[in-house]
VEXLO-72417 format. One record per residue (C-alpha): residue number from 1; residue in three letters; z, x, y. Coordinates in nm, 2 decimals. Layout:
N
<r NUM,"ALA",<Z,X,Y>>
...
***
This chain:
251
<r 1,"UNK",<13.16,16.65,14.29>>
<r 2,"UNK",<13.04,16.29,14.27>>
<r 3,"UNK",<13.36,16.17,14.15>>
<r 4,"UNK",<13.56,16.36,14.43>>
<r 5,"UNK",<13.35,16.18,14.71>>
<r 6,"UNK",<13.43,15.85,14.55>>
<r 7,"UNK",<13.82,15.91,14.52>>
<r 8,"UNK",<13.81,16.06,14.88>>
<r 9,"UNK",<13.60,15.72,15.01>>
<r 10,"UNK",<13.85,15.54,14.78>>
<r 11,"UNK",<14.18,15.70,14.98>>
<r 12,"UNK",<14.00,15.63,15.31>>
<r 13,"UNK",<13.94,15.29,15.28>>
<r 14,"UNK",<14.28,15.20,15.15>>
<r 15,"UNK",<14.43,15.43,15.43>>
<r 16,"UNK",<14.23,15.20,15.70>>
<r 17,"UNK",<14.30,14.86,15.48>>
<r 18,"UNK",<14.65,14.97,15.52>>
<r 19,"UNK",<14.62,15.04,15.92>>
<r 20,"UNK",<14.46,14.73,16.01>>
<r 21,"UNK",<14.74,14.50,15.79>>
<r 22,"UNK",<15.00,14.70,15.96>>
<r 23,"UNK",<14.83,14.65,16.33>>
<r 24,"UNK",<14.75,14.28,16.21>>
<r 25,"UNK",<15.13,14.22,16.12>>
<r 26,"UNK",<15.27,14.36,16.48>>
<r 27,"UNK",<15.07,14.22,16.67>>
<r 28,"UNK",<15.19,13.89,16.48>>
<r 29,"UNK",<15.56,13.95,16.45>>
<r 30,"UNK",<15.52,13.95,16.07>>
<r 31,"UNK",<15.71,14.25,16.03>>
<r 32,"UNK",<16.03,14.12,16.31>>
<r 33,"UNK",<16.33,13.96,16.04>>
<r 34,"UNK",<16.43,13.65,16.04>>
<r 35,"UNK",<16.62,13.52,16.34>>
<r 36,"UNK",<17.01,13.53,16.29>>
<r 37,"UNK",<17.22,13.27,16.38>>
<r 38,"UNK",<17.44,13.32,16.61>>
<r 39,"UNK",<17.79,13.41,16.40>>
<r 40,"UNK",<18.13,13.26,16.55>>
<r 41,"UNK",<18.44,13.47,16.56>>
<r 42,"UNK",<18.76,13.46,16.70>>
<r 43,"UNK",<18.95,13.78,16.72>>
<r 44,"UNK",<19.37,13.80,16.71>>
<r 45,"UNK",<19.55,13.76,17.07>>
<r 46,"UNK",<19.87,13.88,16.95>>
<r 47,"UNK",<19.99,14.23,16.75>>
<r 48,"UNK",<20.16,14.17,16.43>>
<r 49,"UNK",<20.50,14.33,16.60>>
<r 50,"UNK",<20.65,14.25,16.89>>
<r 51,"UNK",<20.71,14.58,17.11>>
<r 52,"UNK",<21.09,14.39,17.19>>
<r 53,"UNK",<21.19,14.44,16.87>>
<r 54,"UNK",<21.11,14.79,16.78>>
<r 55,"UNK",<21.22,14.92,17.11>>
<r 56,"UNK",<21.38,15.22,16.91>>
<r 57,"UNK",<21.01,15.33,16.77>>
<r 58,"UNK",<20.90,15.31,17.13>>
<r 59,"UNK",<21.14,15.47,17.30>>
<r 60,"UNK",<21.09,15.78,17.01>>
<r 61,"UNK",<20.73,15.76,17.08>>
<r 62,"UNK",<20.81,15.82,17.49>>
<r 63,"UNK",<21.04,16.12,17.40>>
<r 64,"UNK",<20.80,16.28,17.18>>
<r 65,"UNK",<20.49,16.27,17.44>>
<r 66,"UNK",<20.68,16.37,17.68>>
<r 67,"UNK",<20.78,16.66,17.45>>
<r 68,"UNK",<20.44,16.71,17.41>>
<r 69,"UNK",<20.31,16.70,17.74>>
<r 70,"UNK",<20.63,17.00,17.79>>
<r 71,"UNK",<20.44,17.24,17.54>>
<r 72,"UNK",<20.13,17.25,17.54>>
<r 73,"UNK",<20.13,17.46,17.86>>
<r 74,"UNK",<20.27,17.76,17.62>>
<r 75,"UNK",<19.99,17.73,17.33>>
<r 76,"UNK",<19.70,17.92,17.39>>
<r 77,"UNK",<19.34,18.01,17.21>>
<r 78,"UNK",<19.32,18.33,17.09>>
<r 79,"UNK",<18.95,18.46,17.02>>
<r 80,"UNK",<18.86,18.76,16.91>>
<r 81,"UNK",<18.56,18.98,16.84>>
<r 82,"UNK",<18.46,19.30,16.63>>
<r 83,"UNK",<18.11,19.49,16.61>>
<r 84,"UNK",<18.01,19.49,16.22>>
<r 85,"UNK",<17.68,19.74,16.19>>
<r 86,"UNK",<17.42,19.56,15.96>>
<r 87,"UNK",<17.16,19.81,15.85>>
<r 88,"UNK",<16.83,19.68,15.83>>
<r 89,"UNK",<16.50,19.81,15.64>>
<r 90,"UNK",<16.18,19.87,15.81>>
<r 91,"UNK",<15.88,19.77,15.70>>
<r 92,"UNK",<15.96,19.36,15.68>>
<r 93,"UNK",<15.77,19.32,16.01>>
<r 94,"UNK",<15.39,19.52,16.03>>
<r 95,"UNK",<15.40,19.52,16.38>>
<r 96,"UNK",<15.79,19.65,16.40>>
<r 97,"UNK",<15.64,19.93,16.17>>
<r 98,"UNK",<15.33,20.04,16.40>>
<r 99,"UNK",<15.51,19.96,16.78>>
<r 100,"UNK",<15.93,20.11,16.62>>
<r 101,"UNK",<16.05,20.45,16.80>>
<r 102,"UNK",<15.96,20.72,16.61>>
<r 103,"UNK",<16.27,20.82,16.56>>
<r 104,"UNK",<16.37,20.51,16.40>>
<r 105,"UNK",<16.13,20.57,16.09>>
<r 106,"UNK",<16.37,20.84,15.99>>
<r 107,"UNK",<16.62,20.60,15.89>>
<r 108,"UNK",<16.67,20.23,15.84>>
<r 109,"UNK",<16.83,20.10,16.16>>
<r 110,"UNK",<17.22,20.01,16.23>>
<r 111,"UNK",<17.20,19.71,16.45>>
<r 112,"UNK",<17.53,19.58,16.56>>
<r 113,"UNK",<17.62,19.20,16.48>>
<r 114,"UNK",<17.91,19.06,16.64>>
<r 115,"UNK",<18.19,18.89,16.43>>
<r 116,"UNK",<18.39,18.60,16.63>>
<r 117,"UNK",<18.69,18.43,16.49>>
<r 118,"UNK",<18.94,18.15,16.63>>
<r 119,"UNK",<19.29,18.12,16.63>>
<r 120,"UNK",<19.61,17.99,16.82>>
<r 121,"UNK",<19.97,18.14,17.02>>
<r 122,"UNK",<20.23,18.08,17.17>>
<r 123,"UNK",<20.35,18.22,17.54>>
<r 124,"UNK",<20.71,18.36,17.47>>
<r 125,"UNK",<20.79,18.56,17.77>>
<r 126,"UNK",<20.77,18.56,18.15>>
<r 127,"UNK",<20.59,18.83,18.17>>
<r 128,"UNK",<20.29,18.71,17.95>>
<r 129,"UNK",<20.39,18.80,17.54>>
<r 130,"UNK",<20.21,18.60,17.30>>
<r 131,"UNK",<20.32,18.53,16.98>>
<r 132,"UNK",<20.01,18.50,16.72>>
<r 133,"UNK",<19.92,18.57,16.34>>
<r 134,"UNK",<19.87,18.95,16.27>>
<r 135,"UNK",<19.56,18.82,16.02>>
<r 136,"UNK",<19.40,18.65,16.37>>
<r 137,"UNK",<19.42,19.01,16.57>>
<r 138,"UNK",<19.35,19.27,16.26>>
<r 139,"UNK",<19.10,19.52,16.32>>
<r 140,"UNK",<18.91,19.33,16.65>>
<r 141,"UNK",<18.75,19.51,16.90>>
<r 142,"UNK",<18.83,19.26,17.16>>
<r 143,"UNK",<19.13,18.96,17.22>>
<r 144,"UNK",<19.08,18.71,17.47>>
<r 145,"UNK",<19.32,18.46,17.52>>
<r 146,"UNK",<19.19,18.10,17.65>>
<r 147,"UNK",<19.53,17.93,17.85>>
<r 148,"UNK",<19.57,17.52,17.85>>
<r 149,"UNK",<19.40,17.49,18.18>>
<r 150,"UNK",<19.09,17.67,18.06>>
<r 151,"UNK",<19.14,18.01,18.22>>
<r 152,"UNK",<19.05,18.30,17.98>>
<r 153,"UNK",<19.24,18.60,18.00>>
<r 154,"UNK",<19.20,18.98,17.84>>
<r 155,"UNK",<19.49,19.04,17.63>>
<r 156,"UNK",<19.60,19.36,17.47>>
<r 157,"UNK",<19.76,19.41,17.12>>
<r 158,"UNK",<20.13,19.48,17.16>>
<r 159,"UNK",<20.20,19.55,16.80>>
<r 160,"UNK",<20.17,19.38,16.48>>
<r 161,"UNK",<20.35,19.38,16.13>>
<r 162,"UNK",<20.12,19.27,15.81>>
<r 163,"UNK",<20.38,19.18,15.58>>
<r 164,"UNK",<20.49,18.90,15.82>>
<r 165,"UNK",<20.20,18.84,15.96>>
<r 166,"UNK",<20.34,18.86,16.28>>
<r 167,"UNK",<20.14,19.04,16.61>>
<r 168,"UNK",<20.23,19.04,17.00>>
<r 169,"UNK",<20.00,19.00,17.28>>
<r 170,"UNK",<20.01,19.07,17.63>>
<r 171,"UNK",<19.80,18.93,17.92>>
<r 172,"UNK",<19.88,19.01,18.29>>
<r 173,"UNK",<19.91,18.64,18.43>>
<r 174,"UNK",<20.21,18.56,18.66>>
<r 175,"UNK",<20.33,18.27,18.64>>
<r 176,"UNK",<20.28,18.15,18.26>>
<r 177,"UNK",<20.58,17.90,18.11>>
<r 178,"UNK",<20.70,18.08,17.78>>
<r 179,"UNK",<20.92,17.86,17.52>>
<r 180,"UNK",<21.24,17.94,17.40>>
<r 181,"UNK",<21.26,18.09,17.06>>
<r 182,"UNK",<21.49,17.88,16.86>>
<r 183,"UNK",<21.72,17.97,16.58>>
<r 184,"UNK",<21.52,17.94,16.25>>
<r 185,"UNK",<21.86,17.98,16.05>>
<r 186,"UNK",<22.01,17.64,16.17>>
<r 187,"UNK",<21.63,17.46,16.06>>
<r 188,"UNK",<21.76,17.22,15.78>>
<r 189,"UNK",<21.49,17.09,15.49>>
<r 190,"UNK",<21.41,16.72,15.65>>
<r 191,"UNK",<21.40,16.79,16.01>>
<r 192,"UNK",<21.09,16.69,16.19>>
<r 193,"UNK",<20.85,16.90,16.40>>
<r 194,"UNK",<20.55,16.97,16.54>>
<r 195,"UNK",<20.27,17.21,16.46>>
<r 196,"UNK",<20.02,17.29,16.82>>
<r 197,"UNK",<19.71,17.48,16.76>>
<r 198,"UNK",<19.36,17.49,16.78>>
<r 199,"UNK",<19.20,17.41,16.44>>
<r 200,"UNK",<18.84,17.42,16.45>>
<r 201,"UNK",<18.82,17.47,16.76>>
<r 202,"UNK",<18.95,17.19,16.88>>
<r 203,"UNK",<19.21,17.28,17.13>>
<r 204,"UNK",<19.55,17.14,17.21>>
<r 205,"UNK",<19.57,16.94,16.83>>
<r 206,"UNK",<19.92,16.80,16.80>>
<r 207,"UNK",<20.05,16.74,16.41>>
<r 208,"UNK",<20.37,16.63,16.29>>
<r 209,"UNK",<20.56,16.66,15.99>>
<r 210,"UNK",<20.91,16.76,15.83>>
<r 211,"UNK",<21.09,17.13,15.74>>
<r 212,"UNK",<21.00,17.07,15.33>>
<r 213,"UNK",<21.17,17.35,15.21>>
<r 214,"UNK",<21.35,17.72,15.38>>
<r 215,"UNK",<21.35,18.04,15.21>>
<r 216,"UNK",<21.01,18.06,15.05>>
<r 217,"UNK",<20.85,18.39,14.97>>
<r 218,"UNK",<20.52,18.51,15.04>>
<r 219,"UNK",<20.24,18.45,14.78>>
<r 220,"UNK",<20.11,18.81,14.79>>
<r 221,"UNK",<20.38,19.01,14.81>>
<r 222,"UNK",<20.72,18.76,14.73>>
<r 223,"UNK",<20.85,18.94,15.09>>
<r 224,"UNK",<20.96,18.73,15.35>>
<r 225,"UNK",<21.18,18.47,15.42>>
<r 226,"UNK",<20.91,18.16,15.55>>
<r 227,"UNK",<20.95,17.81,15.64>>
<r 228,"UNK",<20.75,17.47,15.44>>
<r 229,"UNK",<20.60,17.24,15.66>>
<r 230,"UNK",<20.37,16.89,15.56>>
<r 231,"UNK",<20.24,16.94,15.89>>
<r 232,"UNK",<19.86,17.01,15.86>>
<r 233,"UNK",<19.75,17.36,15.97>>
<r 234,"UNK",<19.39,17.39,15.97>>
<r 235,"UNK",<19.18,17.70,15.99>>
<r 236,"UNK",<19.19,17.78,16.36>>
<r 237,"UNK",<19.54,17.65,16.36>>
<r 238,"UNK",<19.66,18.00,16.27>>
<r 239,"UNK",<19.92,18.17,16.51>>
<r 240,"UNK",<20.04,17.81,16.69>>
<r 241,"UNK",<20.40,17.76,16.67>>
<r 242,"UNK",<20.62,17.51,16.49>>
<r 243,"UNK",<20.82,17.34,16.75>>
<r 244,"UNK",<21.14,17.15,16.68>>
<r 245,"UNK",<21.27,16.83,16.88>>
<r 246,"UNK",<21.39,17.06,17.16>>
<r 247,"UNK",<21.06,17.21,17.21>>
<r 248,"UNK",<21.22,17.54,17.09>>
<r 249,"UNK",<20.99,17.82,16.86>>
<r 250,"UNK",<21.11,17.80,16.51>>
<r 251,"UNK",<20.81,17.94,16.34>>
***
């Protein structure tokens, strides 16, 4: 016991000894760095490239916002939502156990947990079709679709086909701009285009890449006849289209 009160003196004093050197050493600046001296820097005036001489870039870089800026009104956010029951046991809480229904001692309890996922579209039709993934709209309770200006509309599964992974949407919006579906035969490996989605959440995200192969097969079940893009597709991304240089729907 005597040994204890000496260690537990000990730790007090050193505790205070340590206090007072720390107030002692603020109160003096002793713990403040040196003073820097002031660094000089000069920083570049002029960009490596004069904009005169690749006017050709440029002008490629005006078509393709403007290209951009032309689509994005058609790609929309498609979230969706499906009750999954969780059954829970009784007994992990005392006072859920004593204050509980009666009737819920029978049984353990089904409480429902909602499951949200994320995923992208594309506005094909006047009348308010949507284009997505069949993966992004299989077996959900609820599809809500979340247009470029931030309006969020129901939306109501058309029909969907697994093996292409294909499903159409419908929300009742006059006035929507649908894009043209272009002809995915005439899509040549090397030509360049653009992939519009919402990966992670983040919406309207704009990559760009090259056609790097036609023909390929799906992994699960060698059907299909799909195009190979570098473009990056993200999770979230799923359902946006591939848009070619005339802003048409090629995949």
């Amino acid at each position: 016991m005597k040994n204890f009160l000496k260690f537990l003196v000990f730790v007090v004093l050193v505790s205070l000894g340590i206090s007072l050197l720390y107030d002692y050493r603020m109160k003096h600046g002793g713990l403040v760095g040196p003073s820097a001296t002031p660094e000089k820097y000069s920083l570049a005036t002029a960009p490596p490239v004069d904009r005169k001489e690749i006017g050709t870039l440029e002008e490629f870089n005006r078509e393709r916002r403007t290209l951009v800026s032309n689509i994005l009104p058609s790609v929309v956010s498609v979230k969706t939502s499906k009750k999954i029951a969780a059954r829970r046991q009784y007994g992990l809480d005392p006072f859920e156990f004593f204050f509980r229904n009666p009737r819920q001692f029978r049984n353990p309890s089904e409480e429902a947990m909602v499951q949200n996922s994320l995923g992208s579209g594309v506005i094909v039709t006047n009348e308010g079709h949507i284009i997505t993934n069949s993966h992004v709209v299989d077996q959900v309770d609820e599809i809500e679709v979340q247009l470029s200006d931030g309006r969020t509309k129901k939306a109501r599964l058309v029909g969907s086909d697994s093996q292409v992974d294909l499903a159409v949407l419908k929300i009742d919006e006059p006035g929507v701009k649908p894009l043209k579906l272009g002809d995915s035969d005439a899509v040549q490996a090397g030509d360049m285009v653009l992939a519009i989605g919402n990966p992670f959440g983040f919406e309207e995200t704009v990559t760009e890449g090259i056609i790097s192969s036609k023909g390929r097969p799906n992994r699960v079940d060698g059907f299909g006849d799909f195009l190979q893009t570098d473009a990056a597709i993200n999770p979230g991304n799923s359902g946006g289209p591939l848009i070619n240089l005339s802003g048409e729907v090629i995949g």
